[in-house]
C-alpha positions as CSV (number, residue, x, y, z in Angstrom):
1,X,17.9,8.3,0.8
2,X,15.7,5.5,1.9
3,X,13.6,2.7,-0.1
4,X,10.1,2.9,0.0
5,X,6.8,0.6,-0.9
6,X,4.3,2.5,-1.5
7,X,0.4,0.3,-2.1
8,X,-1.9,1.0,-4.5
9,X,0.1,2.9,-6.7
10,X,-2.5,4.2,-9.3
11,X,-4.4,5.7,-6.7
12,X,-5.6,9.2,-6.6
13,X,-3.6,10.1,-3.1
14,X,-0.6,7.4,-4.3
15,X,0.0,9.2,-7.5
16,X,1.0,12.2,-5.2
17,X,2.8,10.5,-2.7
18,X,5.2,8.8,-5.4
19,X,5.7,12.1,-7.0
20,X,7.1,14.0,-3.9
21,X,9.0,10.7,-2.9
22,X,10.9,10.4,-6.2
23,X,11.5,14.0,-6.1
24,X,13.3,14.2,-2.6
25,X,15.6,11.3,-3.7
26,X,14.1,8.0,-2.6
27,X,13.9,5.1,-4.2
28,X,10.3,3.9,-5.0
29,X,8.5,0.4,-5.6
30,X,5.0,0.6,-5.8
31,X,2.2,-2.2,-5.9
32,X,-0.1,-2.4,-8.9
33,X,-2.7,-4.9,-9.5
34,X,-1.5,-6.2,-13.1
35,X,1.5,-5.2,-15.6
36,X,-1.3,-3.2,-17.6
37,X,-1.8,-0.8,-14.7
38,X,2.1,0.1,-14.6
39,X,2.3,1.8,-18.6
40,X,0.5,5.3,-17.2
41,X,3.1,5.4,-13.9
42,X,6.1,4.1,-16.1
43,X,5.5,7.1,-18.9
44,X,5.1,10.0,-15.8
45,X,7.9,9.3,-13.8
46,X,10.1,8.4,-16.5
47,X,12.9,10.5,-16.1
48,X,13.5,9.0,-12.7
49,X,14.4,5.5,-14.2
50,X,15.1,2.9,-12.0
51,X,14.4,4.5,-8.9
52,X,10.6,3.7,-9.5
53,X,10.1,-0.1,-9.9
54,X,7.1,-1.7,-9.6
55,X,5.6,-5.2,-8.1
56,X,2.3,-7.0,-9.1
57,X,-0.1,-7.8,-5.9
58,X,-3.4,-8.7,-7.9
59,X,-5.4,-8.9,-4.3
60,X,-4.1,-7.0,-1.4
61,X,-6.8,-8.6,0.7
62,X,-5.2,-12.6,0.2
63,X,-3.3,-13.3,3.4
64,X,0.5,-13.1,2.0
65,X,-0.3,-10.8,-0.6
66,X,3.0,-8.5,0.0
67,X,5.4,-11.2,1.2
68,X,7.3,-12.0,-2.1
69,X,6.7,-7.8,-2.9
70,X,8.8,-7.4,0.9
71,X,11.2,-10.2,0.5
72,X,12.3,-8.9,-2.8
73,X,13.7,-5.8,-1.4
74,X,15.2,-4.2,1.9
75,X,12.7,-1.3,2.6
76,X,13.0,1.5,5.1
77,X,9.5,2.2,5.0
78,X,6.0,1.1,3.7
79,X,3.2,3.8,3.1
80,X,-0.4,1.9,2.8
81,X,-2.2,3.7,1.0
82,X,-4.6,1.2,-1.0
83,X,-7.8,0.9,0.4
84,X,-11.3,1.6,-1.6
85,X,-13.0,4.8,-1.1
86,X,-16.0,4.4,-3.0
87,X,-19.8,4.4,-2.1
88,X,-21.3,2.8,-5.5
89,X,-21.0,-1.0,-3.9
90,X,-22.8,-3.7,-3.9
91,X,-22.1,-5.8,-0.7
92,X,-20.1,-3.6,2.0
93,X,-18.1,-6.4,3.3
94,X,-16.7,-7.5,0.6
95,X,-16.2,-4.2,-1.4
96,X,-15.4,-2.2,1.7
97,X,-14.8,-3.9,4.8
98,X,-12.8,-7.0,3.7
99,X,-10.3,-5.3,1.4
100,X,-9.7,-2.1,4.1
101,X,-9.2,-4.5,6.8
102,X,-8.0,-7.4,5.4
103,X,-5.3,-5.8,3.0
104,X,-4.2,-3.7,6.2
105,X,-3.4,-6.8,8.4
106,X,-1.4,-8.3,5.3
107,X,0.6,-5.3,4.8
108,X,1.3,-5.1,8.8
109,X,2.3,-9.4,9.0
110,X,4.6,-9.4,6.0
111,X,6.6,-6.5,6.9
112,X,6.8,-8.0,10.4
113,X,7.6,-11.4,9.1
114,X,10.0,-10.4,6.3
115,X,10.8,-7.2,6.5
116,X,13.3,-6.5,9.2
117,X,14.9,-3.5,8.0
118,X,11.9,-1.4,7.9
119,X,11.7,1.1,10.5
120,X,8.3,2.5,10.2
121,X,4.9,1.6,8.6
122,X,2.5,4.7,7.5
123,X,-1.2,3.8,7.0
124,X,-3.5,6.0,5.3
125,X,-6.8,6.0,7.6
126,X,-9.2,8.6,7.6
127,X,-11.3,11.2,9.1
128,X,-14.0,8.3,8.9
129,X,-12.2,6.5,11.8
130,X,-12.4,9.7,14.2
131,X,-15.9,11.6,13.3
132,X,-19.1,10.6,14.8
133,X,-21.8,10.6,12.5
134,X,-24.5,10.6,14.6
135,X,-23.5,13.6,16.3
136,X,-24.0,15.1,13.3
137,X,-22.9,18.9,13.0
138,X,-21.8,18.9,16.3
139,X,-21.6,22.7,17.4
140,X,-18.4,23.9,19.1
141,X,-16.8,20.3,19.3
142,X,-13.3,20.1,18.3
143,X,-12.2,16.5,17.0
144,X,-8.9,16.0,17.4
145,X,-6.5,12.1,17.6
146,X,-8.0,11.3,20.9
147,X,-11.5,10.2,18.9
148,X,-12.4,7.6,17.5
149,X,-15.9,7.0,15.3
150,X,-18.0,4.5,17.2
151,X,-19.8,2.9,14.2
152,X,-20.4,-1.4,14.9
153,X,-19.4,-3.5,12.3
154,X,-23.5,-4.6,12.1
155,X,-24.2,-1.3,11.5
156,X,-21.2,-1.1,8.9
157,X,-22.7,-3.6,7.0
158,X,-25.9,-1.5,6.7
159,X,-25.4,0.6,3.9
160,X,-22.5,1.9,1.5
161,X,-21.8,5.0,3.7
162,X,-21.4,3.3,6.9
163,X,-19.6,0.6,5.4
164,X,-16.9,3.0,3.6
165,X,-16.8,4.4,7.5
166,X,-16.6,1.2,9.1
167,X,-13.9,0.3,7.0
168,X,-11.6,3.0,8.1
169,X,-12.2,2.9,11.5
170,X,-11.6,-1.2,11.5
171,X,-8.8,-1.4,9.2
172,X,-7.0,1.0,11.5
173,X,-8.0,0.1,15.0
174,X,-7.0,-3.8,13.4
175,X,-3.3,-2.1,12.7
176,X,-3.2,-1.0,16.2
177,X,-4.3,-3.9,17.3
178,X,-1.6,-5.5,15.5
179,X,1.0,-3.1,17.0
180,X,-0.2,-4.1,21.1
181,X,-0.6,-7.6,20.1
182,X,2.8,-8.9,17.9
183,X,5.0,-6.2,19.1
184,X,7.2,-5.8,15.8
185,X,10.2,-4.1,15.1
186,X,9.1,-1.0,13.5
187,X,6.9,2.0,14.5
188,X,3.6,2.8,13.2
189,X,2.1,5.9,12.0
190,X,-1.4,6.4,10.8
191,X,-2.9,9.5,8.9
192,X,-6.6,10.6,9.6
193,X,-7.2,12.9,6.2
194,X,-10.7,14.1,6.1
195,X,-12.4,15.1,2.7
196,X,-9.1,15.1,0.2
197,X,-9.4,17.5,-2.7
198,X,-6.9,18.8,-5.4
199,X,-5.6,18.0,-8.8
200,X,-5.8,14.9,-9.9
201,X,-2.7,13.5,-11.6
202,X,-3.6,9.7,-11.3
203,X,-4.7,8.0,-14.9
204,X,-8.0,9.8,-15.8
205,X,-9.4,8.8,-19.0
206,X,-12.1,10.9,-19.3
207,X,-14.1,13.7,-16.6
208,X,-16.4,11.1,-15.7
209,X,-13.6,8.5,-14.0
210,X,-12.3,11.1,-11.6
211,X,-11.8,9.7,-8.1
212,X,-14.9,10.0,-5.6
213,X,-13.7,13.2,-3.7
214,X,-12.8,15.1,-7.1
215,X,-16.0,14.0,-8.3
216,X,-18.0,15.7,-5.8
217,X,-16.3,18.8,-6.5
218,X,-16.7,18.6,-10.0
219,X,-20.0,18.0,-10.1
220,X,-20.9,21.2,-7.5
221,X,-18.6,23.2,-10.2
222,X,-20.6,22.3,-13.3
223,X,-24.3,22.1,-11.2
224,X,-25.0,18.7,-11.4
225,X,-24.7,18.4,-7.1
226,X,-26.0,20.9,-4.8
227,X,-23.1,22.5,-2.7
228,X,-23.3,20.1,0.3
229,X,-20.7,19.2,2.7
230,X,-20.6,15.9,3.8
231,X,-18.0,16.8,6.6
232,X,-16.6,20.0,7.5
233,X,-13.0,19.9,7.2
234,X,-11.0,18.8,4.4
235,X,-6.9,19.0,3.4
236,X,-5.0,19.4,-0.2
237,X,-4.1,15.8,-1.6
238,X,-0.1,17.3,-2.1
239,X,-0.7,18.5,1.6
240,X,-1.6,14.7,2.9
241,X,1.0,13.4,0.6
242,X,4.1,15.3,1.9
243,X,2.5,14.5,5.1
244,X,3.1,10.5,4.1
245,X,6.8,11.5,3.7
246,X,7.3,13.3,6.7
247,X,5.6,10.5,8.6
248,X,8.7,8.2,8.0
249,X,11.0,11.2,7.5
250,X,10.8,13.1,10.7
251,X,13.0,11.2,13.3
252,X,10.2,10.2,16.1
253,X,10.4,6.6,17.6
254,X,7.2,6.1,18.8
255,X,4.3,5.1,17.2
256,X,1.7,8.1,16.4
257,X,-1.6,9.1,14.7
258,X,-2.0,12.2,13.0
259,X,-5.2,14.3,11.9
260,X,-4.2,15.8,8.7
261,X,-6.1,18.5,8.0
262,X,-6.1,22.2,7.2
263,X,-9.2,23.2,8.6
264,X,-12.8,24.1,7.7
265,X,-14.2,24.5,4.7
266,X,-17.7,25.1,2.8
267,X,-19.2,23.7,-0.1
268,X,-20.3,27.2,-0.8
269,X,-16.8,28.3,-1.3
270,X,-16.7,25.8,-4.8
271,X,-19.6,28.3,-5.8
272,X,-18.5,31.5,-5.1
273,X,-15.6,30.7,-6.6
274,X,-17.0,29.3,-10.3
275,X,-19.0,32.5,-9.9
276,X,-15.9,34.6,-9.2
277,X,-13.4,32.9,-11.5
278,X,-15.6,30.8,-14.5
279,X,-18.6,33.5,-14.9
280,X,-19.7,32.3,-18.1
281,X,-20.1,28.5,-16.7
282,X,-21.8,29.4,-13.9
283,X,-24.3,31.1,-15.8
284,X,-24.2,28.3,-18.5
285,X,-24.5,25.9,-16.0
286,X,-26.8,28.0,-13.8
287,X,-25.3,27.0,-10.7
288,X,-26.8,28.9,-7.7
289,X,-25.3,31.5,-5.6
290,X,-23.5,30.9,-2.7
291,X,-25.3,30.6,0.8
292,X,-24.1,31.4,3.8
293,X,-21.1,28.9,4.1
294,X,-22.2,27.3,7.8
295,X,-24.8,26.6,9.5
296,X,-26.4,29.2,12.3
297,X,-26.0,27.0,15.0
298,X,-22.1,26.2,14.5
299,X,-20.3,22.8,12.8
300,X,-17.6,21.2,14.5
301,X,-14.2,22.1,14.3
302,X,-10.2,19.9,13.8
303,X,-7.3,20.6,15.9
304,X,-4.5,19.8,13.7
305,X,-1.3,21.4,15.8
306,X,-0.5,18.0,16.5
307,X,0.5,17.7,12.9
308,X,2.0,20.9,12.6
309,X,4.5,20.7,15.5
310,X,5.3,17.1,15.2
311,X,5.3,17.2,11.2
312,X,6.1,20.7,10.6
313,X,3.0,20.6,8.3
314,X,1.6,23.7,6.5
315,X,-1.6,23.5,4.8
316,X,-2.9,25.1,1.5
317,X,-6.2,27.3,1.7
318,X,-9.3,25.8,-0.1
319,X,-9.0,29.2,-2.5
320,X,-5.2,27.6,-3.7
321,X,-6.6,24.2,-4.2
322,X,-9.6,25.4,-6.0
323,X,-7.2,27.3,-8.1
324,X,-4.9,25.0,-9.0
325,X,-7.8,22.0,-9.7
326,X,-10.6,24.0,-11.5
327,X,-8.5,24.1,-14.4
328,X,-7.1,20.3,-14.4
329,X,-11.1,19.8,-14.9
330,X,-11.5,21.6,-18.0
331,X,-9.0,20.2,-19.3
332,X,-10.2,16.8,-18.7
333,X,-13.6,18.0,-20.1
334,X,-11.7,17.5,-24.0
335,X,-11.2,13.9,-23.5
């Protein structure tokens, strides 16, 4: 079984990630940003005792910030997954752009520099690098790895949204970047998730300190939101972390970016099903009926068989992950 790093190990896609690498066998360390953030990941995975450890990296976006993390052990593979999704910033550069790019450049020159037995590198990018927002619904396109979002860094720096955008699509053309220019020794894959829903197992003190995508979906599912997609397509958080695994996993030797994905998906679907399932709340809550789930003219579309024939993938329907999420929420509710 191989050794792993795994960034950012308290966050909401990380938690998952950990979890399915510990339970194939591998050998986890993770990156935390102080020894206070380690007690919630040492209690959950406790039975699998020294095959999660842990290392302290207080600012990913420091140049160096993972050298002493990659020189203490001989990894066969680093998964980045630490970058910020969040849109209640102040300044985009330096809450968005700075620690997405930054903090992937790090990653990419300490590995390179002091970790020669690692055969691949998985970055988690984003749907945000490939989608074009001005198009907006685009009818009948299909986006697929070939695009890539055209956002400027000036116009990144506009305003939260664009600057969560920007960051993904910089931090991830700088990794290529990185790849054409040093030429290391190890491969590079990066993941292109779109919306990321499911249950959340990261620390969650109380409903309101979900992570940004769960909070959307909560707050359709209790009526604070109207149902509104922001994009169309969306994949299970245990979908786009097996797909982390089988990144480094699956035998390829060349370098590869993946759409992860399981399709489309409605906002109206989180109300049809409260209505179906949680009758009382909806009523309690009165949250509106569900609308027809896209618009007349049409909505884009992902082609994700790249995924599935390279990565074997299979994808959960929205209905599952509703299912299985819906109730994590209520019980969060009694914090």
């Amino acid at each position: 079984m191989a050794r792993v790093l795994v960034t950012g190990g308290n966050g909401f896609v990380a938690v998952h990630v950990i979890e399915q690498l510990l339970a194939r066998g591998h050998s986890v360390v993770t990156t935390v940003r102080s020894e206070e953030k380690t007690k919630y990941l040492r209690e959950k995975f406790s039975k699998y005792g020294e095959n999660l450890k842990f290392s302290i990296v207080p600012d990913m976006s420091q140049s160096g910030a993972f050298d002493d993390t990659i020189k203490s052990y001989e990894f066969d593979a680093v998964l980045h997954t630490s970058s910020p999704f969040t849109f209640n910033i102040k300044d985009p550069k330096t809450d968005l752009l700075d620690p997405a790019i930054q903090g992937t450049r790090s990653i990419l020159e300490s590995v390179k520099n002091f970790g020669p037995s690692v055969q691949r590198v998985v970055v988690t990018s984003s749907f945000a690098s490939i989608v074009d927002l001005k198009q907006g619904n685009r009818p009948g396109y299909v986006y697929s790895e070939k695009d890539w979002n055209p956002v400027t860094y000036e116009e990144a720096l506009t305003d939260p949204v664009l600057g969560y955008y920007g960051s993904k699509t910089f931090a991830e053309r700088a990794a290529w970047e990185f790849i054409e220019q040093e030429k290391p020794h190890f491969k590079l894959t990066t993941l292109c998730p779109p919306m990321v829903f499911g249950p959340p197992t990261q620390e969650v003190t109380s409903i309101d300190k979900l992570n940004t995508s769960n909070a959307s979906l909560y707050a359709m599912f209790i009526g604070k939101a109207k149902a509104e997609n922001s994009v169309w397509i969306w994949v299970d958080v245990r979908d786009l972390a097996l797909a982390h695994v089988l990144a480094f996993e699956t035998n390829t030797t060349t370098n590869e970016r993946y759409l992860i994905t399981q399709g489309t998906y409605s906002a109206q679907q989180v109300l049809e099903y409260a209505w179906q399932h949680y009758p009382d709340r909806a009523r309690a809550a009165n949250l509106a009926q569900p609308a027809p789930y896209y618009p007349e003219e049409g909505n884009y579309r992902p082609d994700n068989s790249k995924s599935k024939q390279q990565l074997n993938m299979e994808y959960r329907s929205f209905e599952d992950m509703l299912k299985d999420t819906f109730p994590v929420f209520v019980e969060l509710e009694k914090l």
